[in-house]
OpenMM code with the backbone's topology and positions (N, CA, C; nanometers):
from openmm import Vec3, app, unit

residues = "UNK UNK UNK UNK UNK UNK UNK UNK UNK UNK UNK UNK UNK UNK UNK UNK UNK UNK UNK UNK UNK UNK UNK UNK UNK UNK UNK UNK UNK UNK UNK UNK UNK UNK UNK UNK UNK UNK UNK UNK UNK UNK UNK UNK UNK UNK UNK UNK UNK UNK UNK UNK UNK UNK UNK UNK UNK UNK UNK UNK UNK UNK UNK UNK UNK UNK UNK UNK UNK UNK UNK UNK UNK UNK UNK UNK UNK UNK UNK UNK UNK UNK UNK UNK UNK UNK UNK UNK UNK UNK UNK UNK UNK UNK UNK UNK UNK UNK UNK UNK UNK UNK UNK UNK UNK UNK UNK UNK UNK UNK UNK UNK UNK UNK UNK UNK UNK UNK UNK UNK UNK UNK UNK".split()
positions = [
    Vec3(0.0815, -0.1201, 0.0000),
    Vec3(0.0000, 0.0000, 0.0000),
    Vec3(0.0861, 0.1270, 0.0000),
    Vec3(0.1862, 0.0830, 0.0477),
    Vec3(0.2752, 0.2199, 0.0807),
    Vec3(0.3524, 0.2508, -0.0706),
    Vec3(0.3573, 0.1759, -0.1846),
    Vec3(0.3822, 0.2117, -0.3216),
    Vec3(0.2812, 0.2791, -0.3455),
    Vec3(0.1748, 0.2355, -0.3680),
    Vec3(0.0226, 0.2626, -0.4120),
    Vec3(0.0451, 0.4841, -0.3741),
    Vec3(0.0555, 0.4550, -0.2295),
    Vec3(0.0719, 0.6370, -0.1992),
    Vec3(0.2057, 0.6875, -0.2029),
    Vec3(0.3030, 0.6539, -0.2679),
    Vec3(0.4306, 0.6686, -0.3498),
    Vec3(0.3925, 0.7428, -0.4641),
    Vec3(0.3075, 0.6983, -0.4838),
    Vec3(0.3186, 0.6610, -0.6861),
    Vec3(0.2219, 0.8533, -0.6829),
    Vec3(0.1158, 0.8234, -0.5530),
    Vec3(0.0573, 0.9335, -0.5905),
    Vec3(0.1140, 1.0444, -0.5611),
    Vec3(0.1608, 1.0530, -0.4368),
    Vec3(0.2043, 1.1606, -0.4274),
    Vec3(0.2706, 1.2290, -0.5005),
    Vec3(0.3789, 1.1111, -0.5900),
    Vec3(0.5156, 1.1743, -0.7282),
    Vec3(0.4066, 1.2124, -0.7995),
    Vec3(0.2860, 1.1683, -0.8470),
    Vec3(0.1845, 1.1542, -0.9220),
    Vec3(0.1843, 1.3422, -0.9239),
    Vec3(0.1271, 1.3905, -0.7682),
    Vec3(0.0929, 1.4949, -0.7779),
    Vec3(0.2089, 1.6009, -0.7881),
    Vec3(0.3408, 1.5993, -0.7224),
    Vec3(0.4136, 1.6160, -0.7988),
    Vec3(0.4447, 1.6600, -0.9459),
    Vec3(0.4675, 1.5669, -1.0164),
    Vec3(0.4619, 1.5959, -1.1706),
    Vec3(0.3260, 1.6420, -1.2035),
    Vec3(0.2447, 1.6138, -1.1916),
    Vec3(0.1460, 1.7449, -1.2196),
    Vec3(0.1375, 1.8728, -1.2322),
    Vec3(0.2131, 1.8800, -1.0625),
    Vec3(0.2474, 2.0323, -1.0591),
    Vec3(0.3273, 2.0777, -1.1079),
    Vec3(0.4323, 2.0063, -1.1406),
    Vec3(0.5608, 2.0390, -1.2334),
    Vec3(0.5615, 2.0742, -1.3651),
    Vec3(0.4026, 2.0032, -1.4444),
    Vec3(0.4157, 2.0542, -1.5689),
    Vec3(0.3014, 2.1696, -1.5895),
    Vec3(0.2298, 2.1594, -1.5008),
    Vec3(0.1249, 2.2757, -1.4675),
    Vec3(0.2371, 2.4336, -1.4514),
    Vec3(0.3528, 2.4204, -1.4081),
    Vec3(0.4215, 2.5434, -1.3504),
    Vec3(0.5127, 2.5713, -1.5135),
    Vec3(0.5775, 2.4222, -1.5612),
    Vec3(0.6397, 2.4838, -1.6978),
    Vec3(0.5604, 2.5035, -1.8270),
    Vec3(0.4205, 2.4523, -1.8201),
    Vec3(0.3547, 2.5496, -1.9081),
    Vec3(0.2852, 2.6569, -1.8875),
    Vec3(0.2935, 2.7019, -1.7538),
    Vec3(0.2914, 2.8924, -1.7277),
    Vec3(0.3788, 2.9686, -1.7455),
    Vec3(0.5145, 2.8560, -1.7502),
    Vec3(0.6076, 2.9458, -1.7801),
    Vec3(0.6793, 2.9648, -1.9618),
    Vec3(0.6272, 2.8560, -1.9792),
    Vec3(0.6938, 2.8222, -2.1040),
    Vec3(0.5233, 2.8311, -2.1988),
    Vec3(0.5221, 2.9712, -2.2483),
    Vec3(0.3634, 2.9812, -2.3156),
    Vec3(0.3984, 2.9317, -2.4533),
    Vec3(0.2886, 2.9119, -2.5264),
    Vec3(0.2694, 2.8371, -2.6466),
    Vec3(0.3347, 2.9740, -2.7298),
    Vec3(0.4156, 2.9463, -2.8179),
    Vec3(0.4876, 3.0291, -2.9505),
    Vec3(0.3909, 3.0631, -3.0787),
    Vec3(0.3264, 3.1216, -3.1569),
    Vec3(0.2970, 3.0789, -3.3163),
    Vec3(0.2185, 3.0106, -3.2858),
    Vec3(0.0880, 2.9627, -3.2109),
    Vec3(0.0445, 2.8115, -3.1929),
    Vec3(0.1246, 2.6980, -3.1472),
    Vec3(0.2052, 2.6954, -3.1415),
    Vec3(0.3535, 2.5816, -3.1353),
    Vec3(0.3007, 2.5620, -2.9485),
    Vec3(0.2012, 2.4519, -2.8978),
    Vec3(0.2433, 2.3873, -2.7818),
    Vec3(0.3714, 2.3857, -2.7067),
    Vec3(0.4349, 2.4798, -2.6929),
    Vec3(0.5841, 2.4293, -2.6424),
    Vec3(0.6105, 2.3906, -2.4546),
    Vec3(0.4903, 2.4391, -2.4195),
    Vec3(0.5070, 2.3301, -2.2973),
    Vec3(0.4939, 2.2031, -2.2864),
    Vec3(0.3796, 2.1500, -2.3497),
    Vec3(0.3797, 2.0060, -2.3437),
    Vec3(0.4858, 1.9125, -2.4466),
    Vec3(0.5195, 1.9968, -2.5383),
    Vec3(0.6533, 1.9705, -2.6252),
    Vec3(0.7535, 1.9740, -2.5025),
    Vec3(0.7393, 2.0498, -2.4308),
    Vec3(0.9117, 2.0535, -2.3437),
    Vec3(0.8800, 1.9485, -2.2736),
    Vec3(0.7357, 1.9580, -2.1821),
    Vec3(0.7473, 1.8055, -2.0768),
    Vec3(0.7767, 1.7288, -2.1279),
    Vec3(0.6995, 1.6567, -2.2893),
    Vec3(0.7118, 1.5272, -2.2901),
    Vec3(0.8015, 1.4938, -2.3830),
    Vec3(0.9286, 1.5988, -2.4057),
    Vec3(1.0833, 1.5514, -2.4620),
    Vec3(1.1532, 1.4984, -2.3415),
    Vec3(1.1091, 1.5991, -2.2714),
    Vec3(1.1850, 1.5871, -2.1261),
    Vec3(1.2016, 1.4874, -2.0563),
    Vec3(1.0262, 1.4436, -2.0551),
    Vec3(0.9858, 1.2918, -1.9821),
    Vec3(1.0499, 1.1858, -2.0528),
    Vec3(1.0665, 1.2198, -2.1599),
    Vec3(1.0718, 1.0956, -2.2392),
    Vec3(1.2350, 1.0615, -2.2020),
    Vec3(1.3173, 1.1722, -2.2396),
    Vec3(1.4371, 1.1538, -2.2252),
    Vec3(1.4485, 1.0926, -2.0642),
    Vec3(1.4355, 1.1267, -1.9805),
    Vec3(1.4179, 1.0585, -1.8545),
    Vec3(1.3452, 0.9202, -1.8284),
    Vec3(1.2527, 0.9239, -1.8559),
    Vec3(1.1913, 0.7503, -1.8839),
    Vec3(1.3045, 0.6746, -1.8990),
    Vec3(1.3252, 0.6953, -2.0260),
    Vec3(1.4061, 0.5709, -2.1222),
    Vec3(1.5641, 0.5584, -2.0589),
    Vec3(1.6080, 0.6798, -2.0055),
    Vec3(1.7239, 0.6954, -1.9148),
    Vec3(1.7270, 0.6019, -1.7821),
    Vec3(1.6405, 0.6475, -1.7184),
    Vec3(1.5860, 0.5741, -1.5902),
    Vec3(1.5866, 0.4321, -1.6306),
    Vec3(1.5029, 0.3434, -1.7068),
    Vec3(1.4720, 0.2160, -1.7106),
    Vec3(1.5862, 0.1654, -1.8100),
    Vec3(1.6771, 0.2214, -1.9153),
    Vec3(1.8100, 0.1568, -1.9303),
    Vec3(1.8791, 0.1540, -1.8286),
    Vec3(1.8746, 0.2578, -1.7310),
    Vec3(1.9952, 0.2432, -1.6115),
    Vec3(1.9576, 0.1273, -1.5391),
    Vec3(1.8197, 0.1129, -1.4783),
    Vec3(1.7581, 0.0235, -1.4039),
    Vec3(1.8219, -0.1306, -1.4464),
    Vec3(1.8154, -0.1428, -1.5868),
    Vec3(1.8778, -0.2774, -1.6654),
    Vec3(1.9899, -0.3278, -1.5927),
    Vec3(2.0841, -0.2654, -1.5572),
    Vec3(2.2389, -0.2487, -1.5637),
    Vec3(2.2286, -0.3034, -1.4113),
    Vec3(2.1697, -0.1559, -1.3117),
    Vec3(2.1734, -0.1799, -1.1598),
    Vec3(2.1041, -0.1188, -1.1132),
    Vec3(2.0347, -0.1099, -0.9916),
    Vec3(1.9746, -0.0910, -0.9274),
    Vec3(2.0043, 0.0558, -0.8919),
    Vec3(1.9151, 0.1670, -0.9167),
    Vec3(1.9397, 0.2931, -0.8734),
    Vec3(1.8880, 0.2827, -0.7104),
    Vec3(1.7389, 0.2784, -0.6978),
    Vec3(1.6685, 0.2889, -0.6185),
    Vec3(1.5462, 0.1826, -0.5790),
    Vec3(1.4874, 0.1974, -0.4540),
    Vec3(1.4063, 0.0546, -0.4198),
    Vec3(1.3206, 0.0850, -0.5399),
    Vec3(1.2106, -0.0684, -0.5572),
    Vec3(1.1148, -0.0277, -0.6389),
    Vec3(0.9910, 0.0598, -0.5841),
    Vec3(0.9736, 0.1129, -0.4984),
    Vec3(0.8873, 0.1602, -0.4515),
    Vec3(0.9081, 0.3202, -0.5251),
    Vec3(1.0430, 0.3286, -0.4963),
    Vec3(1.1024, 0.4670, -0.5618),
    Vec3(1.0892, 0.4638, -0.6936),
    Vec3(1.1194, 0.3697, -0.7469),
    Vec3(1.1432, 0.3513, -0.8946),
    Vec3(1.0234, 0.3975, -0.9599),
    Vec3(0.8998, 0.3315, -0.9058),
    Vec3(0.7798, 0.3184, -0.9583),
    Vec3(0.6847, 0.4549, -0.9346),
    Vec3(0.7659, 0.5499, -0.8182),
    Vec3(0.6851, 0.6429, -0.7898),
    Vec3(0.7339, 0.7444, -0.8944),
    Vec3(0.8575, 0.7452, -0.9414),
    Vec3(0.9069, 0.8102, -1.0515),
    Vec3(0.8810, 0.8080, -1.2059),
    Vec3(0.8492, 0.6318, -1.2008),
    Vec3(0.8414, 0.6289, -1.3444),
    Vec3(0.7137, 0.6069, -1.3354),
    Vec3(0.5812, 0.5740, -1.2886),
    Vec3(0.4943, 0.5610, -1.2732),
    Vec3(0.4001, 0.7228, -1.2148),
    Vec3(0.4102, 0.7556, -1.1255),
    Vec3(0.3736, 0.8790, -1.0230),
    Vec3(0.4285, 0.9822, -1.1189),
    Vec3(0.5183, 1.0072, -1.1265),
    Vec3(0.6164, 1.1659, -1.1612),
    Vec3(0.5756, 1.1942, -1.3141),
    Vec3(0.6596, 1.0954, -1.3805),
    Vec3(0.6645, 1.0774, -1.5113),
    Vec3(0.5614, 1.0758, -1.5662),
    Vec3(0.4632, 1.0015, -1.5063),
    Vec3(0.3216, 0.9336, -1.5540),
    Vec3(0.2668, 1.0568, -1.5721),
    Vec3(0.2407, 1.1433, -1.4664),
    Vec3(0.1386, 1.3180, -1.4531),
    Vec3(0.2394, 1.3815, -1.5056),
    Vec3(0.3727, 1.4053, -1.5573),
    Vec3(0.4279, 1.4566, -1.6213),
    Vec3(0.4353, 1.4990, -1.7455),
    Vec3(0.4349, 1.3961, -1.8536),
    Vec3(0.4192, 1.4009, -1.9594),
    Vec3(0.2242, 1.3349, -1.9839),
    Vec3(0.2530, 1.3968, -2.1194),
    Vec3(0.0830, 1.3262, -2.1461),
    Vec3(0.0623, 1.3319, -2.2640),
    Vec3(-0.0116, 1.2649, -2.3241),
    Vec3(-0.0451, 1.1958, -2.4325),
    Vec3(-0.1750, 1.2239, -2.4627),
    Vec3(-0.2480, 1.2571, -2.3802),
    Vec3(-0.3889, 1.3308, -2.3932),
    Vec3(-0.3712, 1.4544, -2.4137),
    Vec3(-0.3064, 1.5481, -2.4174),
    Vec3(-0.2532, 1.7151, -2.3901),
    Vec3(-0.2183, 1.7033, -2.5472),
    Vec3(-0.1574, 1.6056, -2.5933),
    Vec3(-0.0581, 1.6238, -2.6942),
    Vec3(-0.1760, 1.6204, -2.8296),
    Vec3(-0.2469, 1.5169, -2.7713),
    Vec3(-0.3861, 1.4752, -2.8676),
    Vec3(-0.4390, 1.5835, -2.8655),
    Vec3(-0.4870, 1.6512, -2.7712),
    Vec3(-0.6081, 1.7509, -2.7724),
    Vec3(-0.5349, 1.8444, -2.8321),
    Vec3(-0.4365, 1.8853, -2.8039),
    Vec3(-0.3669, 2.0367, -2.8838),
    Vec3(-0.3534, 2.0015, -3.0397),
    Vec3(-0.3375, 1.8939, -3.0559),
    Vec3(-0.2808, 1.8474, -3.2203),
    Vec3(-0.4221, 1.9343, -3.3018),
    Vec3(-0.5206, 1.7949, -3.2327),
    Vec3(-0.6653, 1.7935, -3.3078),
    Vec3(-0.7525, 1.9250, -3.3184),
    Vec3(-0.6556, 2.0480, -3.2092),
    Vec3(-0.7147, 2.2126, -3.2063),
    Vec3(-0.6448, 2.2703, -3.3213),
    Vec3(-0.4950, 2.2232, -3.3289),
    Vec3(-0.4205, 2.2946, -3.4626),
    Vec3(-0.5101, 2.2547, -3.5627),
    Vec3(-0.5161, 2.1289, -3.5748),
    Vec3(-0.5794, 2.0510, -3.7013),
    Vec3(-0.7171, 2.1554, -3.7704),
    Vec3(-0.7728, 2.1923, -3.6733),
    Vec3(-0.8954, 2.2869, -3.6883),
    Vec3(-0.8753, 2.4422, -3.7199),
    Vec3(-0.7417, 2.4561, -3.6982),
    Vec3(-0.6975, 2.6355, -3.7114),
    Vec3(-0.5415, 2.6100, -3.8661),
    Vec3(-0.4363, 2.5100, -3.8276),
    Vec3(-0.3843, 2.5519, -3.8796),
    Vec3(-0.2840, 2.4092, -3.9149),
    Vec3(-0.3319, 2.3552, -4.0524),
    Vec3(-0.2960, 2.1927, -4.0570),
    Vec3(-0.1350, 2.2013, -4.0476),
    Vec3(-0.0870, 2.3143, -4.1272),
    Vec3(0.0645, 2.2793, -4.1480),
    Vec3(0.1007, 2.2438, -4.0108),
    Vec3(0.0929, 2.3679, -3.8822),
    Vec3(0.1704, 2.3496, -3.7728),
    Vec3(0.1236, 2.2253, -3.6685),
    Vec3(-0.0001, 2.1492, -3.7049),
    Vec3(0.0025, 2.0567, -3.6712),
    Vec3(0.0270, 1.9681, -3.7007),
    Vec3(0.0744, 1.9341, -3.8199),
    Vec3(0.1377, 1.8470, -3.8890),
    Vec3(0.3054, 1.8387, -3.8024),
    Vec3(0.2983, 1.9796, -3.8330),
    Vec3(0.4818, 2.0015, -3.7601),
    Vec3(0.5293, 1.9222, -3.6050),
    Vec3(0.3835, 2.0167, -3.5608),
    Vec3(0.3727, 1.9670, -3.3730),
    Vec3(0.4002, 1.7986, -3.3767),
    Vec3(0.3106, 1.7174, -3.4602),
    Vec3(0.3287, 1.5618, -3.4484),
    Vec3(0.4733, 1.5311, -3.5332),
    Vec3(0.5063, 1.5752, -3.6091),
    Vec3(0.6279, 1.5339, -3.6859),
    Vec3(0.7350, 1.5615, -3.6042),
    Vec3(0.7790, 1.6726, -3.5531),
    Vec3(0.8806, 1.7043, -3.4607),
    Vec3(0.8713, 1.6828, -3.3300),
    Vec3(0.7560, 1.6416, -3.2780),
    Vec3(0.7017, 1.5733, -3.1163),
    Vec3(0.7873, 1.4177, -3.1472),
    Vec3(0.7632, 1.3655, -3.2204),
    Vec3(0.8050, 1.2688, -3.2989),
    Vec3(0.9350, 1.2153, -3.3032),
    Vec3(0.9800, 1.2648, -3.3829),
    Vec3(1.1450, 1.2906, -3.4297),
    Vec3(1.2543, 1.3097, -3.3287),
    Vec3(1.2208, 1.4028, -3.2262),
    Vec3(1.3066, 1.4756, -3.0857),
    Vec3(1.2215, 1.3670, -2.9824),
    Vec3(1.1591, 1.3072, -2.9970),
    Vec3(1.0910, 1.2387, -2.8503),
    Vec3(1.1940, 1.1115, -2.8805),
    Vec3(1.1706, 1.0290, -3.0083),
    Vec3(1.2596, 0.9379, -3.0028),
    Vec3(1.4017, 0.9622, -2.9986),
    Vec3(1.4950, 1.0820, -3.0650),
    Vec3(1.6048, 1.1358, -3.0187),
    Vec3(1.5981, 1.1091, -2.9102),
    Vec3(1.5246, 1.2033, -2.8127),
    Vec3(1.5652, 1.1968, -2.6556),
    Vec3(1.5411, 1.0600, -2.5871),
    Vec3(1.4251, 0.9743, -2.6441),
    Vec3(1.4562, 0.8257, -2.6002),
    Vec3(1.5607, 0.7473, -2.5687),
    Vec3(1.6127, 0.7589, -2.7458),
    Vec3(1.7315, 0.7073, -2.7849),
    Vec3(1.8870, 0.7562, -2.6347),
    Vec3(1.8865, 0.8430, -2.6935),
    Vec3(1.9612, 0.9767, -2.6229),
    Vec3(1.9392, 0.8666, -2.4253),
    Vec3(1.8686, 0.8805, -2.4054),
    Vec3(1.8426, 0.9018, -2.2478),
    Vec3(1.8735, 0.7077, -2.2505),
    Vec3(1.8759, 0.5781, -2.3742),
    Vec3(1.8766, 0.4702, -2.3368),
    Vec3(2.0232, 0.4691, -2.3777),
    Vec3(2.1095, 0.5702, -2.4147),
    Vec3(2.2091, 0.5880, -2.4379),
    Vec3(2.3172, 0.5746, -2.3280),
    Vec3(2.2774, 0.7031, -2.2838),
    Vec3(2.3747, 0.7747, -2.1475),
    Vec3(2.3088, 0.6364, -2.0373),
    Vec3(2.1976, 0.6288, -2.0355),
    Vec3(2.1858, 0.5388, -1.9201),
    Vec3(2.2399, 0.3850, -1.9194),
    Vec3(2.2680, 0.3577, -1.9930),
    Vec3(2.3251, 0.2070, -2.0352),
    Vec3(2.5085, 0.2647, -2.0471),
    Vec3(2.5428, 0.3864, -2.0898),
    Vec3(2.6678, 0.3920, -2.0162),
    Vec3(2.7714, 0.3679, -1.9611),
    Vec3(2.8673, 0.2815, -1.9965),
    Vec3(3.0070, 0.2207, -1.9215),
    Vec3(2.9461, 0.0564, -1.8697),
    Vec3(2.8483, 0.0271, -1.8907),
    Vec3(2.7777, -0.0565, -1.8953),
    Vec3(2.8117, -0.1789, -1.9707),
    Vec3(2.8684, -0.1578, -2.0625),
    Vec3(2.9005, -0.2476, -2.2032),
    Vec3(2.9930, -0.3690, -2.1529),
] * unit.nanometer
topology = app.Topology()
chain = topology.addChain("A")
for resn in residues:
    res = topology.addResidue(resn, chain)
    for name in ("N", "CA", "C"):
        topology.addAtom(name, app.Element.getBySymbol(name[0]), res)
């Protein structure tokens, strides 16, 4: 049970975390660039986190899970990303075309990127 209120609390956490960098980080041209920044961000961290995890043990799983589950989870989003696309789609196809093509392109970069560094001396 004590994961279970781990997970939420990181939960609320990253919530608030991306609630604060898209007040700070306002949309450009139409260009979403907060939820573009969380979920490069997240992503690069995800995939970092769980290559490292491969290798050795950072932290208990309780931690693990409140991070990659809790933090990460209310962090990035996939519903935010949908709903903003399908609003460009209605105002302005090119830049939503762009938003998914380059959400895209830099998310798996930073995947890549983050299963990179985290797998690390590892070899």
């Amino acid at each position: 049970m004590r994961g279970v209120f781990a997970i939420g609390a990181a939960g609320a956490i990253g919530a608030l975390a991306r609630t604060v960098i898209g007040m700070l980080v306002p949309a450009a041209s139409g260009f979403p660039v907060g939820t573009f920044v969380v979920n490069i961000v997240g992503t690069f961290i995800l995939c970092f986190l769980v290559e490292r995890s491969l290798h050795w043990t950072l932290v208990n799983k309780t931690t693990y899970d409140a991070i990659t589950i809790g933090f990460l989870g209310s962090f990035t989003t996939f519903s935010a990303f949908s709903f903003e696309t399908l609003t460009l789609l209605q105002t302005n196809v090119g830049m939503a075309l762009f938003y998914v093509g380059v959400s895209l392109v830099i998310g798996l970069f930073a995947g890549a990127l983050g299963i990179r560094l985290g797998g690390r001396g590892q070899e």
